[in-house]
C-alpha positions as CSV (number, residue, x, y, z in Angstrom):
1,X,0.0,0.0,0.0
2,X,1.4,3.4,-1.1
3,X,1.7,6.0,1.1
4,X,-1.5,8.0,-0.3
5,X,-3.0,5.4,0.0
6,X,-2.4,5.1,3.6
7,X,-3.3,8.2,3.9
8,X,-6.9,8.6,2.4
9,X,-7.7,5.8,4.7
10,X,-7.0,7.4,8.2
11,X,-9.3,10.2,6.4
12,X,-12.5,8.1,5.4
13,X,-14.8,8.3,8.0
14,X,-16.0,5.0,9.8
15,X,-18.5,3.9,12.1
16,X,-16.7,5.0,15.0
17,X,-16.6,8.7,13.7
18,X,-20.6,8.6,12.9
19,X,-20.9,6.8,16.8
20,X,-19.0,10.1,17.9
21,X,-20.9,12.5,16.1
22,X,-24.0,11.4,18.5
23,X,-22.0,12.0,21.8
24,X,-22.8,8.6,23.2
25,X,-21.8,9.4,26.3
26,X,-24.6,12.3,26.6
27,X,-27.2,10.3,24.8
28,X,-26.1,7.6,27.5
29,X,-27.4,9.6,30.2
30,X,-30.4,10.4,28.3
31,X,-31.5,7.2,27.8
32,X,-31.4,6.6,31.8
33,X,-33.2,9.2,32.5
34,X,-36.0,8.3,30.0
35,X,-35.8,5.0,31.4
36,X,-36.4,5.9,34.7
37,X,-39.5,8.5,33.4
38,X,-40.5,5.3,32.1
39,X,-40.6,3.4,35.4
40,X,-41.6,6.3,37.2
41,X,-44.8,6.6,35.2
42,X,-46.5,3.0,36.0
43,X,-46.3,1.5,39.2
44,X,-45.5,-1.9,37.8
45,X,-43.3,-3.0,34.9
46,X,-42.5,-1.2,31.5
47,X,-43.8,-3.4,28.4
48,X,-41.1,-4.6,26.9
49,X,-42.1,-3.4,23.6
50,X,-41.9,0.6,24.7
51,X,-38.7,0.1,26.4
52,X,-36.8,-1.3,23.6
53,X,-38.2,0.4,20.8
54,X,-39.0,3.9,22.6
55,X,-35.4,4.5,23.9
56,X,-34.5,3.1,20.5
57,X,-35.7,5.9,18.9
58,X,-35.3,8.4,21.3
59,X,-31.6,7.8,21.2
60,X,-31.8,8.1,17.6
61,X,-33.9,11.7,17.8
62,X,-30.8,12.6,20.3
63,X,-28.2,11.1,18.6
64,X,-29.2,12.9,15.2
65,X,-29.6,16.5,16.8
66,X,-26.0,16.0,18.2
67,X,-24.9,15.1,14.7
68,X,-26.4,18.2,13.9
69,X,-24.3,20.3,16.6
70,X,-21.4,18.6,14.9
71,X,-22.5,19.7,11.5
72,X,-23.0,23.1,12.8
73,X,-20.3,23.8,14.9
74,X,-17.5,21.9,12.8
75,X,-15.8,25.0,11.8
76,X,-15.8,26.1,15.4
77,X,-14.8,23.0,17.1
78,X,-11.5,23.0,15.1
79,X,-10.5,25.6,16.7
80,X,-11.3,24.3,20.2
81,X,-8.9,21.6,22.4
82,X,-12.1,19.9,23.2
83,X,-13.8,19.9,20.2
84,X,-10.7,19.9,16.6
85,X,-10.4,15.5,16.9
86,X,-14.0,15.8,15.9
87,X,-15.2,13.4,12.9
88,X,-16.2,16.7,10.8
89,X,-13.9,19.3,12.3
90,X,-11.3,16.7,11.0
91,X,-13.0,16.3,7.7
92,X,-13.1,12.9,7.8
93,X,-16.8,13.5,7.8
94,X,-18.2,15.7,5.0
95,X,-20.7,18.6,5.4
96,X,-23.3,16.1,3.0
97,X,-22.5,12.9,4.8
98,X,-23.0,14.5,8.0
99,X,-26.7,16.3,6.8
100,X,-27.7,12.8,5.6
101,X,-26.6,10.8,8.6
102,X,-28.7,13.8,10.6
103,X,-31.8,12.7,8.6
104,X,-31.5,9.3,8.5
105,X,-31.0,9.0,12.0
106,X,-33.9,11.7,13.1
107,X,-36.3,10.6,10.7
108,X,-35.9,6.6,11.2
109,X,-36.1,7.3,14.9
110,X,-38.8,9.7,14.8
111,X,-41.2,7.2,12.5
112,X,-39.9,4.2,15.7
113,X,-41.9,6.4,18.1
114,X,-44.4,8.1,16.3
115,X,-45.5,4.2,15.0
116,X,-44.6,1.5,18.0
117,X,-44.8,4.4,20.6
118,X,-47.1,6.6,20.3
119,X,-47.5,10.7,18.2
120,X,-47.1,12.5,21.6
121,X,-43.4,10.9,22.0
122,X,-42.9,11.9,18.6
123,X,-43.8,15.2,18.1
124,X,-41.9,16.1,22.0
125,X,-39.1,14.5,20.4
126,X,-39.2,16.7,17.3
127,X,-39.2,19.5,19.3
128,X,-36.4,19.1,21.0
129,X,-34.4,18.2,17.9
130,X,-35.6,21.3,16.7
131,X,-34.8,22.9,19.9
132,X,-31.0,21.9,20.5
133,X,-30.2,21.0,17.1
134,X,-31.4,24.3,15.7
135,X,-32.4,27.1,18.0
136,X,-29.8,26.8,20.6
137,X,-26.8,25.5,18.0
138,X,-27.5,27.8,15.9
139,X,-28.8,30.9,18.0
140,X,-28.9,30.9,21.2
141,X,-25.3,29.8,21.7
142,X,-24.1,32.5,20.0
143,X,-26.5,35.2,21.1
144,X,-26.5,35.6,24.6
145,X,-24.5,34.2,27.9
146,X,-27.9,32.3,28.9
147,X,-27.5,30.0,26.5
148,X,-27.2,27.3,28.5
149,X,-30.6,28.0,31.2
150,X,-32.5,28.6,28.1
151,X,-31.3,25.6,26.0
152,X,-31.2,23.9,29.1
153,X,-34.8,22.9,28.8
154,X,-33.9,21.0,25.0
155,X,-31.9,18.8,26.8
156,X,-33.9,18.1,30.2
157,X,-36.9,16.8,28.0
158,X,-35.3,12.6,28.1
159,X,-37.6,11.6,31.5
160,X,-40.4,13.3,29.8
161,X,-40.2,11.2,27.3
162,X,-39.9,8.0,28.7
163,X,-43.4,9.1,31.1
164,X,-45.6,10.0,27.9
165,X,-43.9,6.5,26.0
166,X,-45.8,4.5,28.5
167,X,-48.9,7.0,29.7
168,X,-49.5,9.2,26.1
169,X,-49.8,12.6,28.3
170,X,-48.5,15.1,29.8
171,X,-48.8,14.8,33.6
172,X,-46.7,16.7,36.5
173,X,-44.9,13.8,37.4
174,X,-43.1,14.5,34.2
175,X,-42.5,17.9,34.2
176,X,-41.2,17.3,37.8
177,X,-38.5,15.3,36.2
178,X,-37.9,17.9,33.4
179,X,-37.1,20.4,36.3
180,X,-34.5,18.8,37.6
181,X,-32.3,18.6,34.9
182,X,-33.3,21.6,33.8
183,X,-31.9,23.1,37.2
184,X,-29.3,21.0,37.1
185,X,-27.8,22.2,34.0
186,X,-26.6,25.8,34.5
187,X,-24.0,24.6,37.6
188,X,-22.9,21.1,35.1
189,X,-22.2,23.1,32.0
190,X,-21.0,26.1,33.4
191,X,-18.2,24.4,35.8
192,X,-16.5,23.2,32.1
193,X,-17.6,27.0,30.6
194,X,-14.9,28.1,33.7
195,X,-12.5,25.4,32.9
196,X,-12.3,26.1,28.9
197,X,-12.7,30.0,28.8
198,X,-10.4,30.7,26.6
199,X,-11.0,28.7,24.1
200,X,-14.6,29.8,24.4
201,X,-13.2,33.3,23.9
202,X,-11.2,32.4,21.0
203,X,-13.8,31.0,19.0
204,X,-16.4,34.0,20.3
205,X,-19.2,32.0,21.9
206,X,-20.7,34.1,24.5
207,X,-20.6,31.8,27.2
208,X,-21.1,33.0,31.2
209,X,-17.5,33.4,32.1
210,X,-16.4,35.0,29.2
211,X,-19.4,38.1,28.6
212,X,-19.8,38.3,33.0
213,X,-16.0,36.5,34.4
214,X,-15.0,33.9,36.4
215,X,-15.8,34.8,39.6
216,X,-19.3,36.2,38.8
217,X,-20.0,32.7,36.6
218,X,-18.7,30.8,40.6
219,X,-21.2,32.4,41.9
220,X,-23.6,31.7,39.6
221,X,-23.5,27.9,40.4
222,X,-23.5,27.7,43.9
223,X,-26.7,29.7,43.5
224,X,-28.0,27.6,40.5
225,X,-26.8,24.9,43.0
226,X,-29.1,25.8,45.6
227,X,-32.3,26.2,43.4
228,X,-31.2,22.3,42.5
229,X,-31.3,21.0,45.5
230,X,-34.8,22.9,46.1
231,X,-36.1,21.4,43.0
232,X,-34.6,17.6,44.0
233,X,-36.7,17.9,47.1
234,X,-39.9,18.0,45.3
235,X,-40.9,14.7,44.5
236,X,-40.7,13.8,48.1
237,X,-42.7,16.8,49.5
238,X,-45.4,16.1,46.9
239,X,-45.5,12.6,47.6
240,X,-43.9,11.0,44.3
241,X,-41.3,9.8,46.0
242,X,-40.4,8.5,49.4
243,X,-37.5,8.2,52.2
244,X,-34.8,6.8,50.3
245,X,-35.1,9.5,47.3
246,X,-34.9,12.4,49.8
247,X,-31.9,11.0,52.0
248,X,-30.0,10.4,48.7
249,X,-31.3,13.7,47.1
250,X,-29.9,15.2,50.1
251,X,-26.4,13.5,50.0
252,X,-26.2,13.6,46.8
253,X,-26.8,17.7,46.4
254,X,-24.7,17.9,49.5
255,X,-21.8,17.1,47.9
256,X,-22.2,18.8,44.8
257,X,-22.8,22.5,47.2
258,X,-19.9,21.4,48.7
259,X,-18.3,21.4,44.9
260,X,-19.3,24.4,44.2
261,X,-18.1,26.0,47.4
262,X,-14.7,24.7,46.8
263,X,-15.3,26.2,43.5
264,X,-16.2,29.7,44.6
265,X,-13.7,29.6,47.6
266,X,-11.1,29.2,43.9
267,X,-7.9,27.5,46.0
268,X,-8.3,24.4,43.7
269,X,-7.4,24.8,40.1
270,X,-8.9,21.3,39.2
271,X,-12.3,22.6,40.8
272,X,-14.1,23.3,37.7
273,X,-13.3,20.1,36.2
274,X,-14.2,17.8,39.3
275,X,-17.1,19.6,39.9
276,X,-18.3,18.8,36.2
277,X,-17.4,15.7,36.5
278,X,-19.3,15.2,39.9
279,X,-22.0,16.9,37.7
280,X,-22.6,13.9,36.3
281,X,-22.3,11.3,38.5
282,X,-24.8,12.9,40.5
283,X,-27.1,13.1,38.0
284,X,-26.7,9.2,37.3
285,X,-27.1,8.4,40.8
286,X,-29.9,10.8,41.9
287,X,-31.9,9.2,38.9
288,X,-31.2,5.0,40.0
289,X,-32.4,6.9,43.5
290,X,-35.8,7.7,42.1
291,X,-36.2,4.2,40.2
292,X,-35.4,2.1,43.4
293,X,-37.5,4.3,46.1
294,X,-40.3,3.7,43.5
295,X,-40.3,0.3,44.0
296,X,-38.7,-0.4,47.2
297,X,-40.8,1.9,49.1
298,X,-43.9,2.5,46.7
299,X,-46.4,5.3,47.4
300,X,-49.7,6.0,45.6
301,X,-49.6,9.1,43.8
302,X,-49.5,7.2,40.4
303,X,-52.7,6.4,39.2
304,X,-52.6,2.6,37.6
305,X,-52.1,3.6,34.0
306,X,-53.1,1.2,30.8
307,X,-50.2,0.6,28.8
């Protein structure tokens, strides 16, 4: 094999490349959050038929508006650390493979739910593809340093997802779990905003730390922090949950004030990165909290729902 040859192979794109372009990792947590909106909603088992094929093709919808941020941001995320070893920053991926791999994947999972699911689950999936994929990649991120508490609410839509795949409505229950992420969000995102500033700054986004500073974005999360852990407390105080969700709730948003202390207090230069990283630990581990209080310690403020 010639050298060229060699060469124009590293740069085809393969699977791995079009896995990456969907941010597993993210559409990971997604999925575990529908799951659990799933559980949440019915106080006995999930059908098997909605749990397989609705977080099938809600991890599509997801995966195919991340594909989109990729398409959208490629020029941008080639000049970020973070961001350049991306598939389409690198060009292994071309602006038309990358469109078309966005379709297929948004409208093959879009037809999964709006077919073995149900519409509702569709269309709320729609709109969040239309939501992060569109009006936050393309505007809000670039408009204003709230980008991330307004887009926040794109991305905090997985739990409601998984509640309407199994009830077909809209109930409080759901929205409940929506708000939690939703509050969660500023103090996860912003903690990496601190840690990658200036690269944020070189490529222009307006993000917190850059338009207001550092120390004005610190305080920001411990504040954001505390509306959290408010929020977390919730389903317990409206009876959707019971003792085990609130001690872990507790624990759990303990630790991350504690983060965000050690983050505002500014002695620890690894701060904003462990705190993000907490970020998400906590947000696995609050969510298997609410899945095993609901069934080790069930309470009735379900009603029995056909599925």
């Amino acid at each position: 094999m010639t050298e060229t040859s060699t060469l124009a192979t590293k740069d085809t794109a393969g699977w791995r490349d079009y896995l990456e372009m969907c941010k597993p990792r993210v559409v990971l947590l997604m999925l575990l959050c529908s799951m659990v909106g799933m559980f949440l909603a019915t106080p006995g088992m999930v059908p098997w038929d909605i749990l397989i094929f609705g977080n099938l093709g809600i991890a599509l919808v997801a995966g195919s508006a991340a594909a989109l941020n990729h398409l959208m941001d490629s020029r941008i995320d080639a000049d970020m650390a973070r961001t350049r070893n991306r598939p389409m920053a690198q060009g292994r991926v071309t602006q038309t493979q990358g469109a078309v791999f966005v379709a297929a994947t948004g409208v093959l999972g879009t037809l999964i739910l709006a077919v073995l699911i149900n519409p509702l689950t569709a269309w709320l999936n729609i709109a969040s593809w239309i939501g992060y994929g569109v009006i936050y990649t393309v505007y809000l991120k670039r408009a204003t340093p709230q980008n991330i508490v307004i887009g926040g609410l794109f991305g905090a839509a997985p739990p409601l997802f998984g509640w309407t795949a199994v009830t077909n409505s809209i109930d409080p229950g759901g929205l409940l779990l929506v708000l939690i992420i939703f509050a969660w969000t500023p103090p996860h995102f912003w903690a990496l905003a601190i840690d990658r500033k200036k690269e944020y700054e070189k490529v222009d986004i307006p993000m917190l730390p850059v338009t207001h500073g550092v120390e004005y974005t610190k305080l920001h999360i411990l504040l954001y922090t505390i509306i959290m852990i408010l929020v977390t407390i919730l389903p317990f105080l409206i009876g959707m949950s019971n003792i085990l969700y609130l001690a872990s709730a507790l624990i759990l948003g303990g630790i991350f004030l504690y983060w965000s202390l050690v983050l505002l207090k500014g002695d620890n230069r690894k701060a904003p990165m462990e705190t993000f990283r907490y970020s998400i630990v906590y947000l696995m581990l609050l969510f298997l909290a609410l899945l095993l209080d609901h069934y080790l310690f069930p309470v009735d403020y379900l009603p029995i729902h056909k599925v």
